[in-house]
TIRO-2110 file (N, C-alpha, C; in Angstrom, 1 decimal):
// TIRO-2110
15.1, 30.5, -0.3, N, 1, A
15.6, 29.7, -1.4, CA, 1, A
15.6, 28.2, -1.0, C, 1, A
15.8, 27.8, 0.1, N, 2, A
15.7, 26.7, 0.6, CA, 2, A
14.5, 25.8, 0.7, C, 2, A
13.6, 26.8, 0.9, N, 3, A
12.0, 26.2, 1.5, CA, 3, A
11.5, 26.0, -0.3, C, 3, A
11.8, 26.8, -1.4, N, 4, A
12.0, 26.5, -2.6, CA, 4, A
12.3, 25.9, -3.4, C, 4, A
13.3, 25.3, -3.2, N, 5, A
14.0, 23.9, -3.9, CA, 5, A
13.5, 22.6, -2.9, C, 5, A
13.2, 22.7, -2.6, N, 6, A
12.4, 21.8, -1.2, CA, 6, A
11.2, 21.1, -1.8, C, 6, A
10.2, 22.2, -2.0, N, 7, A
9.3, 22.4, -2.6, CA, 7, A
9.4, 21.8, -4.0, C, 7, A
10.0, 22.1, -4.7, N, 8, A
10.6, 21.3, -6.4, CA, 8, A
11.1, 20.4, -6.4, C, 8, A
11.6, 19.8, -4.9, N, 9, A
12.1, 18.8, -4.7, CA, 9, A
10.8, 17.7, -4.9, C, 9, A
9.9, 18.2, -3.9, N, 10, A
8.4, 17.6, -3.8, CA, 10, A
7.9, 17.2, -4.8, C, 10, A
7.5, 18.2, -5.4, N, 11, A
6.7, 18.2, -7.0, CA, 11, A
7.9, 17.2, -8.3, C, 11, A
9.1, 17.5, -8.1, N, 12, A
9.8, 16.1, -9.2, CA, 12, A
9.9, 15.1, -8.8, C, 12, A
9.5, 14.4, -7.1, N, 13, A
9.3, 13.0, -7.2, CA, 13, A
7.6, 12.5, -7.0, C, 13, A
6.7, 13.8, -6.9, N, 14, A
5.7, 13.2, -7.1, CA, 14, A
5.3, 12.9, -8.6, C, 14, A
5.7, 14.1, -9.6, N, 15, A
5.9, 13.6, -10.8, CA, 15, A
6.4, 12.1, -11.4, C, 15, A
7.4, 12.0, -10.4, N, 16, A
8.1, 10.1, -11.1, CA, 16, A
7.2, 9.3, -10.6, C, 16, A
6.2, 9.9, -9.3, N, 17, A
5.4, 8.8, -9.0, CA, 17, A
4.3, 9.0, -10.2, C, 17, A
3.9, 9.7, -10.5, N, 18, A
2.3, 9.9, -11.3, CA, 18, A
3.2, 9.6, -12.9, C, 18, A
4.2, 9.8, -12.6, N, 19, A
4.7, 8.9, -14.7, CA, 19, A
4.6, 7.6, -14.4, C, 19, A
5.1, 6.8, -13.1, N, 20, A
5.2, 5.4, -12.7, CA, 20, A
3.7, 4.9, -13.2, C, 20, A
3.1, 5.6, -13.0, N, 21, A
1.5, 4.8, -12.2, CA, 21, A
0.9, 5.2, -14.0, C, 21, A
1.0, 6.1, -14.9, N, 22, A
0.7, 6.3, -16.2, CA, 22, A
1.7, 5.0, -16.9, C, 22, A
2.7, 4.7, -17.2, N, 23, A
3.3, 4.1, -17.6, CA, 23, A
3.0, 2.4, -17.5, C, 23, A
2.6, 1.9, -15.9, N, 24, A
2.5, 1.0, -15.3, CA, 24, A
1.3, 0.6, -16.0, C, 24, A
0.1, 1.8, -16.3, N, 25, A
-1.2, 1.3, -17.1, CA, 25, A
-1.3, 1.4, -18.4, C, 25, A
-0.1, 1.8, -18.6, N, 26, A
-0.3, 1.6, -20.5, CA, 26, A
0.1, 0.4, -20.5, C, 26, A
1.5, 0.1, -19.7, N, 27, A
2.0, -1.3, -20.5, CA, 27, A
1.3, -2.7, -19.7, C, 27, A
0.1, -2.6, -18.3, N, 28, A
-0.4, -3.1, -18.0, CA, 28, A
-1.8, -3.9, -18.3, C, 28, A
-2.5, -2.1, -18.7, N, 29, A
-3.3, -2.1, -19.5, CA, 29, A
-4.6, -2.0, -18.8, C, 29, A
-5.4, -1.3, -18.5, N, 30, A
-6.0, -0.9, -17.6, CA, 30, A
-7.6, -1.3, -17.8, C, 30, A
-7.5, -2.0, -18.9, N, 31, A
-8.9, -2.2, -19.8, CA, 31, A
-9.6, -3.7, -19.8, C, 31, A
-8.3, -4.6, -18.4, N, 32, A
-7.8, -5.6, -19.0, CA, 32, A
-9.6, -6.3, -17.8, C, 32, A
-10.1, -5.6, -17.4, N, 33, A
-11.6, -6.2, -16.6, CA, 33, A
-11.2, -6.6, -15.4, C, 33, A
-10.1, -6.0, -14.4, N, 34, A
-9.9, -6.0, -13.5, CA, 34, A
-11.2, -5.6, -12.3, C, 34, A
-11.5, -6.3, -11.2, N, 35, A
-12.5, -5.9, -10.7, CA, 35, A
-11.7, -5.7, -8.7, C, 35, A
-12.7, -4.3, -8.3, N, 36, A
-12.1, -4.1, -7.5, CA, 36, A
-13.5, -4.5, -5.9, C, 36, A
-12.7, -5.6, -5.3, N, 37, A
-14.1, -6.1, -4.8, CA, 37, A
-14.2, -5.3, -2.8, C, 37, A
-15.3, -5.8, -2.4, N, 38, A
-15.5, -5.4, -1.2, CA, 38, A
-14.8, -5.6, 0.1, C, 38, A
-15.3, -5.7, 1.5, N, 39, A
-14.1, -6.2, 2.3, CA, 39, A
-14.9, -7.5, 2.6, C, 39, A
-14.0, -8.6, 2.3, N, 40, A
-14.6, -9.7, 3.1, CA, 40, A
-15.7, -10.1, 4.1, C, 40, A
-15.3, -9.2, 5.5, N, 41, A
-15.8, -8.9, 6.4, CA, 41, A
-15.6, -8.1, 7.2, C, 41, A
-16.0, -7.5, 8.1, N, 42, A
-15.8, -6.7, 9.3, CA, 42, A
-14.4, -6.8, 9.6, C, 42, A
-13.1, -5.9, 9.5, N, 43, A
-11.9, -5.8, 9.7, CA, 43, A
-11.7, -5.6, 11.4, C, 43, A
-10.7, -6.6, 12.2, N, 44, A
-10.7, -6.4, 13.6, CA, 44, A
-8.5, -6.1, 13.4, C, 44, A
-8.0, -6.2, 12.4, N, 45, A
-6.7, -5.9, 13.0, CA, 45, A
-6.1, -7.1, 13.9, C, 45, A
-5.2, -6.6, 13.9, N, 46, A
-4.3, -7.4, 14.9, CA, 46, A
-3.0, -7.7, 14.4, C, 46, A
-2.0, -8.1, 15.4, N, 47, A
-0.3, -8.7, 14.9, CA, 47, A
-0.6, -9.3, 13.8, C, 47, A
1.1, -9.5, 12.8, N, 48, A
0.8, -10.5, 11.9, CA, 48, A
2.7, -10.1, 11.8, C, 48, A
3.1, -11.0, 11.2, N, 49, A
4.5, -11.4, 10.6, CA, 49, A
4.2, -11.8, 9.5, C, 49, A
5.1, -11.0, 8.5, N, 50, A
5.2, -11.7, 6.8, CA, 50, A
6.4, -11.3, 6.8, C, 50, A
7.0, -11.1, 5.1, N, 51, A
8.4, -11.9, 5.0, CA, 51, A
8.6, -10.4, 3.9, C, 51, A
9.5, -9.5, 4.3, N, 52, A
10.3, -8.6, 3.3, CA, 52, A
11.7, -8.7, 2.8, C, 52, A
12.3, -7.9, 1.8, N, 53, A
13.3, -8.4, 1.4, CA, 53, A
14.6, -8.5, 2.3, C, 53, A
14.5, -7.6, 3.2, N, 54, A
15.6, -7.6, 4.6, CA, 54, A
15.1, -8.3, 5.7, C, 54, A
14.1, -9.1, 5.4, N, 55, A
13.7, -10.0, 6.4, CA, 55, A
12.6, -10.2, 7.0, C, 55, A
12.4, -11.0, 8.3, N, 56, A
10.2, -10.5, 8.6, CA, 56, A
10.5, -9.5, 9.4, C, 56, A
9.2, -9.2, 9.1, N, 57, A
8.6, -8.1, 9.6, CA, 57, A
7.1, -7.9, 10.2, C, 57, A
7.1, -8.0, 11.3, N, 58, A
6.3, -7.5, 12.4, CA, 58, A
5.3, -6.7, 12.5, C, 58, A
4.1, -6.3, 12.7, N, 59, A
3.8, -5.7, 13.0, CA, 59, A
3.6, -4.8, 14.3, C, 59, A
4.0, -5.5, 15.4, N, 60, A
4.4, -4.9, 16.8, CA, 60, A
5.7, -4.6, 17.0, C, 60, A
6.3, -4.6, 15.8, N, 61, A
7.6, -3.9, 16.1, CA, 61, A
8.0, -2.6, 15.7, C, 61, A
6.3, -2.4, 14.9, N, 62, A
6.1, -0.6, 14.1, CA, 62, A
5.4, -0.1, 15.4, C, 62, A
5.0, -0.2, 16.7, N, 63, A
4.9, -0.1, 17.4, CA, 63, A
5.5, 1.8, 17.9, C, 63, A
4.4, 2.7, 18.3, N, 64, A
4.8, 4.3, 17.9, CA, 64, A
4.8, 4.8, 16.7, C, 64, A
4.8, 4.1, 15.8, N, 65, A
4.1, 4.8, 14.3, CA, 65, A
2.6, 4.4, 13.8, C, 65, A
2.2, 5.2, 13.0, N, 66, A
1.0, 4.8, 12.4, CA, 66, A
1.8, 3.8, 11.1, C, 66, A
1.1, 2.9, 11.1, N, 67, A
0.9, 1.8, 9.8, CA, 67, A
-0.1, 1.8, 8.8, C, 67, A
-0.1, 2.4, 7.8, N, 68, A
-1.4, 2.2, 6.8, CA, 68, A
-0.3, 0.5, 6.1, C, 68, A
-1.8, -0.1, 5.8, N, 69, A
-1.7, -1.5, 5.4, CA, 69, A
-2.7, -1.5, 4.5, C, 69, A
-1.9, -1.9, 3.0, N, 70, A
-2.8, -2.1, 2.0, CA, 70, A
-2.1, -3.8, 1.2, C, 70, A
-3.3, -4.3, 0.6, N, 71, A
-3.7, -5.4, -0.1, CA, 71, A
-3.4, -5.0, -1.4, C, 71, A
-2.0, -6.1, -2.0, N, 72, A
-2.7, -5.6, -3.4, CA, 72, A
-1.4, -6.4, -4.2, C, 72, A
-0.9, -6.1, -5.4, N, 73, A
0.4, -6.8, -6.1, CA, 73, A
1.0, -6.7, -7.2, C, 73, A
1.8, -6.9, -7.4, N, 74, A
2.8, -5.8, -8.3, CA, 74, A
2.3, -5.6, -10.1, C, 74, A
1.2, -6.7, -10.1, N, 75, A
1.3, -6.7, -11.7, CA, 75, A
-0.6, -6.1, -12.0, C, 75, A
-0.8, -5.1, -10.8, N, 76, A
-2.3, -5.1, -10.9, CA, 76, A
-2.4, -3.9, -11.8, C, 76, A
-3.1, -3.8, -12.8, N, 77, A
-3.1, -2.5, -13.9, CA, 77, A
-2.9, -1.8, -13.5, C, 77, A
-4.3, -1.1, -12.6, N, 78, A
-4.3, 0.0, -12.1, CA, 78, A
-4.7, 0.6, -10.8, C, 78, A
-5.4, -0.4, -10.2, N, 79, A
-5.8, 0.2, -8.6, CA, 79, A
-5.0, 0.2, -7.9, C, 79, A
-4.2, -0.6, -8.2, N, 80, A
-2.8, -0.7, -6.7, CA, 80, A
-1.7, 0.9, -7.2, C, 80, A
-1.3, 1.4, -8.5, N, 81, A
-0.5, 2.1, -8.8, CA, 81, A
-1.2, 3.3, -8.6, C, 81, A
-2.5, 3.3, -8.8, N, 82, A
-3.6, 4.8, -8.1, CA, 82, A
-3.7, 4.8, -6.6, C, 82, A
-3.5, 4.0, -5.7, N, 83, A
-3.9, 4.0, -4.5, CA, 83, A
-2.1, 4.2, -3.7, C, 83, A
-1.0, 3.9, -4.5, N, 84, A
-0.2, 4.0, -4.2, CA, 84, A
0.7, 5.4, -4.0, C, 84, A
0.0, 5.6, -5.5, N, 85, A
0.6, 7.1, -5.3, CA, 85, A
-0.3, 8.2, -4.9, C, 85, A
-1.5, 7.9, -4.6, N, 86, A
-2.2, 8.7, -3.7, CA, 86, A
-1.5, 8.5, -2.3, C, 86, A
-1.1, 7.3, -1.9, N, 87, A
-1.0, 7.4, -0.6, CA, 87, A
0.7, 8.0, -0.5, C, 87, A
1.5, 7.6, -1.0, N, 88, A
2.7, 8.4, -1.6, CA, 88, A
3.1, 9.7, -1.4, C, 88, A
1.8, 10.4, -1.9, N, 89, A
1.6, 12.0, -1.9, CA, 89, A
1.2, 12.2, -0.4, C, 89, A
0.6, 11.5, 0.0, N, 90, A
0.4, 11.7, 1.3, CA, 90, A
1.5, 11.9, 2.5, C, 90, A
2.0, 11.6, 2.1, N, 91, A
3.2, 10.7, 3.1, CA, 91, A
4.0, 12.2, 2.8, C, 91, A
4.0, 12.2, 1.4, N, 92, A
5.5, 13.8, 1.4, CA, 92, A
4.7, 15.0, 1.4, C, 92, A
3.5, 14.7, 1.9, N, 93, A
3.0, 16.3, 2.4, CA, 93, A
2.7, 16.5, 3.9, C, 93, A
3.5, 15.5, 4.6, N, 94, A
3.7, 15.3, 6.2, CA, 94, A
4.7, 15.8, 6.4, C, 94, A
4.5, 16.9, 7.8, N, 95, A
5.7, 17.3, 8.2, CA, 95, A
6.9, 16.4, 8.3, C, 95, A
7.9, 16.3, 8.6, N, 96, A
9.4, 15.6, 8.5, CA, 96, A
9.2, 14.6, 10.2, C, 96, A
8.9, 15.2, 11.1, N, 97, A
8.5, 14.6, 12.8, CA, 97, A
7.6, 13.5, 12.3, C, 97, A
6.5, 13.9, 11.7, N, 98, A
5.1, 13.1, 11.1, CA, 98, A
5.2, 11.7, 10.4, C, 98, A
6.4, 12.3, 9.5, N, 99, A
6.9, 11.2, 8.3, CA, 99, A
7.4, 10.1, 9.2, C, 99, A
8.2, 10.6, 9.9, N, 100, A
9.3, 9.1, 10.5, CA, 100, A
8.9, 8.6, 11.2, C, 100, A
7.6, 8.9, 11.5, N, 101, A
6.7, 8.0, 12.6, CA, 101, A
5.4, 7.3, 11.7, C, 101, A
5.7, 7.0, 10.7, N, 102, A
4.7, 6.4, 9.9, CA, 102, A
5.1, 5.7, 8.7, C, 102, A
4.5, 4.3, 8.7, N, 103, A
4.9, 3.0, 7.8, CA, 103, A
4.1, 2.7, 6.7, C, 103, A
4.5, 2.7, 5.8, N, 104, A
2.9, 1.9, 4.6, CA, 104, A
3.7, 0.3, 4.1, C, 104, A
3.1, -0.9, 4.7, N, 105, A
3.1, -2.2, 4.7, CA, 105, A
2.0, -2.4, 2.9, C, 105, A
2.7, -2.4, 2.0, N, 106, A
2.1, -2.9, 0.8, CA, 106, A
2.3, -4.8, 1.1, C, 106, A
0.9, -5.2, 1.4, N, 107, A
1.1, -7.0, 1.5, CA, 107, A
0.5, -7.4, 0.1, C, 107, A
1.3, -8.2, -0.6, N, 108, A
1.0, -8.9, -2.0, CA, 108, A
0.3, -10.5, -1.7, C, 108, A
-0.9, -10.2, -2.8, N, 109, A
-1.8, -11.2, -2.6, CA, 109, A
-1.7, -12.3, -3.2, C, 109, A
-0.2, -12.0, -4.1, N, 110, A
0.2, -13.0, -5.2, CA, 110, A
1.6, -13.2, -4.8, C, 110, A
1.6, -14.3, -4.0, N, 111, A
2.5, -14.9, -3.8, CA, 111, A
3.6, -15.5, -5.0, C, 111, A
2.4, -16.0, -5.7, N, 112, A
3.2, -16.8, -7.1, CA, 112, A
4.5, -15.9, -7.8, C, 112, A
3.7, -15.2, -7.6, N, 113, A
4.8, -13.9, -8.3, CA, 113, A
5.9, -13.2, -8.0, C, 113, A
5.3, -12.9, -6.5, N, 114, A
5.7, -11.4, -6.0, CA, 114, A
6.7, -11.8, -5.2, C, 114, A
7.8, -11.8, -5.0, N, 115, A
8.7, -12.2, -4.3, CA, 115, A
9.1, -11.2, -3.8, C, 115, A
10.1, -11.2, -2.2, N, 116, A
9.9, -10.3, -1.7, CA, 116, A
11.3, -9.0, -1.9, C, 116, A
11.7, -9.9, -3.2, N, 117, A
12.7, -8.5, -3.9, CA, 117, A
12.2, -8.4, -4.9, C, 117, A
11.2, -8.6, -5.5, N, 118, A
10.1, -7.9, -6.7, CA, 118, A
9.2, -7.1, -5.7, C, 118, A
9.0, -7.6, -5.0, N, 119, A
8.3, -6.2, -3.9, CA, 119, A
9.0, -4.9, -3.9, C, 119, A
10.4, -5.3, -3.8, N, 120, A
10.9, -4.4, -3.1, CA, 120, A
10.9, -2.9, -4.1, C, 120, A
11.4, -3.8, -5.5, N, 121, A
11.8, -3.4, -6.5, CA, 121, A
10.4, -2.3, -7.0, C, 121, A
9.8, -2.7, -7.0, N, 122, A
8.6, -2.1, -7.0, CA, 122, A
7.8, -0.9, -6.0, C, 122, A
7.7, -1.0, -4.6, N, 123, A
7.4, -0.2, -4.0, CA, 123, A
8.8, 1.3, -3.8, C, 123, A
9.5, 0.6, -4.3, N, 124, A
11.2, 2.1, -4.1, CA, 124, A
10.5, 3.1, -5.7, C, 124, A
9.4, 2.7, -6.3, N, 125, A
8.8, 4.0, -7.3, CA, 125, A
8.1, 4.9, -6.5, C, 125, A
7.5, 4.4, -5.4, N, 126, A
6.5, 5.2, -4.9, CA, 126, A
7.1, 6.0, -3.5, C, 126, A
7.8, 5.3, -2.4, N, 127, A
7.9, 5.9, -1.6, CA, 127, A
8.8, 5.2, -0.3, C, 127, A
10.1, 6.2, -0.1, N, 128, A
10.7, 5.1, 0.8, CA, 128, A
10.3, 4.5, 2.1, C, 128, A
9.2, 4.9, 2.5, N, 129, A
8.5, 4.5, 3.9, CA, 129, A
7.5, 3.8, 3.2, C, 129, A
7.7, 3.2, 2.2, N, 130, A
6.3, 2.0, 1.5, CA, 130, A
7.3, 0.8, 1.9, C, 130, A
7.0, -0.7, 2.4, N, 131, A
7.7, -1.6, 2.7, CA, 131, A
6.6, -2.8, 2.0, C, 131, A
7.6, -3.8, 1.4, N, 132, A
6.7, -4.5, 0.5, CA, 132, A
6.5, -5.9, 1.6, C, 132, A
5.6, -6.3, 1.6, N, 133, A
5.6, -7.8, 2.6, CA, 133, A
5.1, -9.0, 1.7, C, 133, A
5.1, -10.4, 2.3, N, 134, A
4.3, -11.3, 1.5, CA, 134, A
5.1, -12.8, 2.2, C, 134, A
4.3, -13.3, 1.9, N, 135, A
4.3, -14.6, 2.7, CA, 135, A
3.6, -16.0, 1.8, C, 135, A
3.6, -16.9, 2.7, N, 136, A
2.5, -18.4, 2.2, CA, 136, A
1.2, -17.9, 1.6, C, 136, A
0.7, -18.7, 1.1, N, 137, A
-0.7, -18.5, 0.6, CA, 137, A
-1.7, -18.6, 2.0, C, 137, A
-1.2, -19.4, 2.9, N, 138, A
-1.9, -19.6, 4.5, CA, 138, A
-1.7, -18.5, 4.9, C, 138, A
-0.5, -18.0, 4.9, N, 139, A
-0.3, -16.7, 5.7, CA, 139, A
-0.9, -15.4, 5.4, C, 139, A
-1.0, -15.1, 4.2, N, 140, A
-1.7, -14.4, 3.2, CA, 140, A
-3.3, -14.3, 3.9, C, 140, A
-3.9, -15.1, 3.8, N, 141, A
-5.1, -15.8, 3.8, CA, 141, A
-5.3, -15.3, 5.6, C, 141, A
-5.2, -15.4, 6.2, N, 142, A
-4.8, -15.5, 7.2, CA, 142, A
-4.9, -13.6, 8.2, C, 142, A
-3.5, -13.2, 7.4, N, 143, A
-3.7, -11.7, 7.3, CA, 143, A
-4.9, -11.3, 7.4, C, 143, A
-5.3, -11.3, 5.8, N, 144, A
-6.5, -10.9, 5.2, CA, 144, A
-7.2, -10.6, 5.7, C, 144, A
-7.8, -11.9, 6.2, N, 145, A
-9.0, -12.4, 6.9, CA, 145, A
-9.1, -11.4, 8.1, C, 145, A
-8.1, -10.8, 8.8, N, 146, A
-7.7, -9.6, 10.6, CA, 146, A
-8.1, -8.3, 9.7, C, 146, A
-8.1, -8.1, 8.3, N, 147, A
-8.4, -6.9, 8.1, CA, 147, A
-9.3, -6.9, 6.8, C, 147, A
-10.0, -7.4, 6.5, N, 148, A
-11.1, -7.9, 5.6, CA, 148, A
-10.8, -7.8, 4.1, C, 148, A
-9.8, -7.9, 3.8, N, 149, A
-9.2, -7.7, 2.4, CA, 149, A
-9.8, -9.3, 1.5, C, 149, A
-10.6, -8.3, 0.3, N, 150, A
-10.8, -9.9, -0.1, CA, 150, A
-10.1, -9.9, -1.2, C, 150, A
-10.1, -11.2, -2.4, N, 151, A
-9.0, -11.2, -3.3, CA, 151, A
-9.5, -12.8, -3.6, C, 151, A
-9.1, -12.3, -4.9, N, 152, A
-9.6, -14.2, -5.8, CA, 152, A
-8.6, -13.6, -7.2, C, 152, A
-7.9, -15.3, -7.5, N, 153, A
-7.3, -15.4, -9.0, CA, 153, A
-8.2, -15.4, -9.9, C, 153, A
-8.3, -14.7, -11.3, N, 154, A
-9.0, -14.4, -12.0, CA, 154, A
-8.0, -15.2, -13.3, C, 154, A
-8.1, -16.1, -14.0, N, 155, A
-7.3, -16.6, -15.1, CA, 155, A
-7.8, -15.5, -16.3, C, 155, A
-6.5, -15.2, -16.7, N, 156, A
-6.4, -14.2, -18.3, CA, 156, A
-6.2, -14.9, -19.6, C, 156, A
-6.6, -15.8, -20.6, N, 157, A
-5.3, -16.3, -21.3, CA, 157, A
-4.9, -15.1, -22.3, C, 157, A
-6.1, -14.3, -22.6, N, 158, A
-5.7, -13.5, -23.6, CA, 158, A
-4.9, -12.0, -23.3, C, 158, A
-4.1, -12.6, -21.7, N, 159, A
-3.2, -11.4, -21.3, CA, 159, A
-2.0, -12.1, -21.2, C, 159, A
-0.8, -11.6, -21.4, N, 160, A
0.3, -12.0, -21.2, CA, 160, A
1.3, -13.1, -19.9, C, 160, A
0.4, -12.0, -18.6, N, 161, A
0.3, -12.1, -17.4, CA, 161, A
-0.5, -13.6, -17.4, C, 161, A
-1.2, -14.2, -17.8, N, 162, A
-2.2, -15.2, -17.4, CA, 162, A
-2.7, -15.3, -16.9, C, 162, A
-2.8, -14.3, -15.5, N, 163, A
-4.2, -14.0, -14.4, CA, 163, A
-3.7, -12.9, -13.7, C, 163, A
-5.3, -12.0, -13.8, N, 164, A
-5.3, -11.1, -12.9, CA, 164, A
-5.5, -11.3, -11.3, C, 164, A
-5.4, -10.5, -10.2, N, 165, A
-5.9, -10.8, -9.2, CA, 165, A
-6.9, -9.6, -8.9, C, 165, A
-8.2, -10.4, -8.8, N, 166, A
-9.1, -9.1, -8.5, CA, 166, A
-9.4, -9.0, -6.6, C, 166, A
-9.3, -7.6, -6.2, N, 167, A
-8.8, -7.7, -4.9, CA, 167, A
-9.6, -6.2, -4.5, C, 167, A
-9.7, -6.5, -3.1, N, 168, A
-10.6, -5.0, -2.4, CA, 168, A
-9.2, -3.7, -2.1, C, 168, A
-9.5, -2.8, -2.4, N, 169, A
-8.5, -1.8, -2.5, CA, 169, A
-8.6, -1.0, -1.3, C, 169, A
-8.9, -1.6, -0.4, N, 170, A
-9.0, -0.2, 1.4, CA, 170, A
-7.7, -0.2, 1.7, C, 170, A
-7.2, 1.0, 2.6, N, 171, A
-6.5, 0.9, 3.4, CA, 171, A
-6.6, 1.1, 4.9, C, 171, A
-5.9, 0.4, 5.5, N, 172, A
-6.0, 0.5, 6.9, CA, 172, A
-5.0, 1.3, 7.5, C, 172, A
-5.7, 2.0, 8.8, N, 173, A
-5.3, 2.8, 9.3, CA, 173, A
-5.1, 2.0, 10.7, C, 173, A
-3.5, 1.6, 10.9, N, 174, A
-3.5, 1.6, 12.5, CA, 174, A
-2.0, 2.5, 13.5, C, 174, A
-3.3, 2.3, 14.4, N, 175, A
-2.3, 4.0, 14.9, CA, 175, A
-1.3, 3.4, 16.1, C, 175, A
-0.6, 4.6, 16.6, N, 176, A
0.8, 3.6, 17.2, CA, 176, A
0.6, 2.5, 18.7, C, 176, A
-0.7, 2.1, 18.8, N, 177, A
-0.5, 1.4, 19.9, CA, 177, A
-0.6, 0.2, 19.1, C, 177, A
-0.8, -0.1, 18.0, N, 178, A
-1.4, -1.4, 17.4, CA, 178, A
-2.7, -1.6, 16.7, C, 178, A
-3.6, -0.3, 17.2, N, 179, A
-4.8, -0.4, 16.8, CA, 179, A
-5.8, -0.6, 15.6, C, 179, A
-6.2, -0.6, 15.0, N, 180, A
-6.8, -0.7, 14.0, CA, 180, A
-7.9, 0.2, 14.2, C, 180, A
-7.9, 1.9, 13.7, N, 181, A
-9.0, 2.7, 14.0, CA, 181, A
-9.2, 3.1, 13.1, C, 181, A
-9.2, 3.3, 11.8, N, 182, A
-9.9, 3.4, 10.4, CA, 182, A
-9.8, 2.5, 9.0, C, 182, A
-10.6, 2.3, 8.0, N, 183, A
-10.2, 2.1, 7.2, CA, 183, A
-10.8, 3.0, 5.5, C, 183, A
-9.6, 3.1, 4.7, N, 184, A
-10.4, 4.1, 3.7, CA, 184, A
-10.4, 3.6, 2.5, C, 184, A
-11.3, 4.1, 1.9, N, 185, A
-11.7, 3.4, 0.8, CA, 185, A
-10.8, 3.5, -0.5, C, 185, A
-11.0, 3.2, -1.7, N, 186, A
-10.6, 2.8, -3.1, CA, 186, A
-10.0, 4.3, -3.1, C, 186, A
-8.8, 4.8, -3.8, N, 187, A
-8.8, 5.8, -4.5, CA, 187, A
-9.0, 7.3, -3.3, C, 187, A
-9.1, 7.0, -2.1, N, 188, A
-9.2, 8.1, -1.2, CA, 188, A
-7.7, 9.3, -1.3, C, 188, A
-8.1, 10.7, -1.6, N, 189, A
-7.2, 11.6, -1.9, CA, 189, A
-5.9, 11.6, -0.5, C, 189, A
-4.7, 12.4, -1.4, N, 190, A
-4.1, 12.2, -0.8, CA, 190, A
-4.2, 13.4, 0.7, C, 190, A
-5.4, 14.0, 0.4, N, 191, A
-5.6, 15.3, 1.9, CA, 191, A
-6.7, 14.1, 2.7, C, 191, A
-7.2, 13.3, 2.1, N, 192, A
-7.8, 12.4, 2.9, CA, 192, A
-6.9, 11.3, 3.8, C, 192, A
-6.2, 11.0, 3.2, N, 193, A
-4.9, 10.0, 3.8, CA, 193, A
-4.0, 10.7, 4.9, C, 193, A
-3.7, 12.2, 4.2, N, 194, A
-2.8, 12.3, 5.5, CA, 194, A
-3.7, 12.9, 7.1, C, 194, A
-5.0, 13.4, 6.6, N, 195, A
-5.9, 13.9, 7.8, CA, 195, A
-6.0, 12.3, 9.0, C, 195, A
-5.8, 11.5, 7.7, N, 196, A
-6.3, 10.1, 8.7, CA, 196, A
-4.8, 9.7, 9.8, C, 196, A
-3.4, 9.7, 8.7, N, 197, A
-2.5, 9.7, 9.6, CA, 197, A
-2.4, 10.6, 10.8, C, 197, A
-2.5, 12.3, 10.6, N, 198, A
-2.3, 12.6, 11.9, CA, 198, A
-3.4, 12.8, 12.8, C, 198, A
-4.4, 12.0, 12.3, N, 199, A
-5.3, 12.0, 13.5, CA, 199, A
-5.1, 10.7, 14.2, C, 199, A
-4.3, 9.4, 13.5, N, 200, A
-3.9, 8.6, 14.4, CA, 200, A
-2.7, 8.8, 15.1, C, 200, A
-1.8, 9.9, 14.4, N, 201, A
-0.7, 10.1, 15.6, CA, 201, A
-0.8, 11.1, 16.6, C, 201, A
-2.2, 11.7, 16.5, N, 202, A
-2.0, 12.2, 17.7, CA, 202, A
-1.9, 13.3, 18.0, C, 202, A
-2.0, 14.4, 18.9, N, 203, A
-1.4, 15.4, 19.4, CA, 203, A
0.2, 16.2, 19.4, C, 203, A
0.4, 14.6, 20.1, N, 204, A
2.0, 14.5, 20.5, CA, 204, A
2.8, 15.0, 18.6, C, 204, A
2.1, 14.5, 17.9, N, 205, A
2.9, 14.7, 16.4, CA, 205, A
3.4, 16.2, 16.1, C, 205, A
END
């Protein structure tokens, strides 16, 4: 009975994630010529510090967990709310040992906007191990550039919003020493995401 309601536990908040991510593109609007671009360059990883709503946050301080790290911001139609709850689903179909040893760092490319309690506000649809980050436009820039995330402002006038951000949709996979050992592409399933977490945590998981 237990492993039952457990189970329906699973499926009614993956549901609120997949209404979130339908809802988010009707009133976003998915049609709006959003483009989803390549990686800058060759991704090498490394530390970085940005700014969350409880304060900064480190990346050597997730240190023993896997960190997937994705690029992206709160008002994007649809690639960020499809990659989110794919990776979402991933996360609650990890064992419970699995789960608590693994971070998903959403960094916003749109500073202008995204403040880091509209981050917050935002990533609590998808998943409580999603942590929203964001920083300077230098700092941003900066990031980026350690994990090849590209991204350019795209002016809208005939959207409400006034500009889209068109931006590369990977995620990175780094595993608990710091490292940066995969990265996966647009839209990768959520049995793709979590094969990649526990093969960066390891045995020991």
């Amino acid at each position: 009975m237990v492993l039952i309601i457990g189970r329906l536990s699973i499926l009614a908040v993956a549901a609120l994630s997949i209404g979130f991510l339908f809802h988010w593109m009707r009133t976003q609007g998915p049609s709006s010529g959003q483009v989803t671009l390549e990686l800058s360059a060759p991704p090498v990883g490394g530390d970085f510090t940005l700014d969350s709503a409880s304060g900064p946050v480190r990346l050597s301080d997730l240190r023993g967990q896997v960190v997937l790290v994705y690029f992206g911001y709160t008002s994007c139609p649809d690639i960020c709310p499809t990659n989110l709850v794919y990776i979402a689903n991933a996360l609650r179909s990890l064992q419970p040992a699995e789960s608590a040893r693994t971070r998903v760092l959403f960094v916003s490319v749109d500073p202008e906007r995204d403040d880091p309690e509209r981050l917050a506000g935002y990533v609590a649809y998808f998943h409580p191990n999603i942590l929203g980050l964001t920083g300077t436009p230098e700092q941003l820039a900066e990031v980026a550039g350690r994990y090849g995330a590209a991204y350019r402002r795209v002016d809208d006038s005939g959207s409400a919003m006034g500009y889209l951000v068109d931006h590369s949709a990977f995620t990175s996979v780094v595993d608990p020493s710091g490292r940066l050992v995969q990265t996966l592409g647009h839209a990768s399933p959520p049995e793709t995401i979590q094969a990649a977490i526990r093969k960066a945590l390891g045995p020991e998981s």
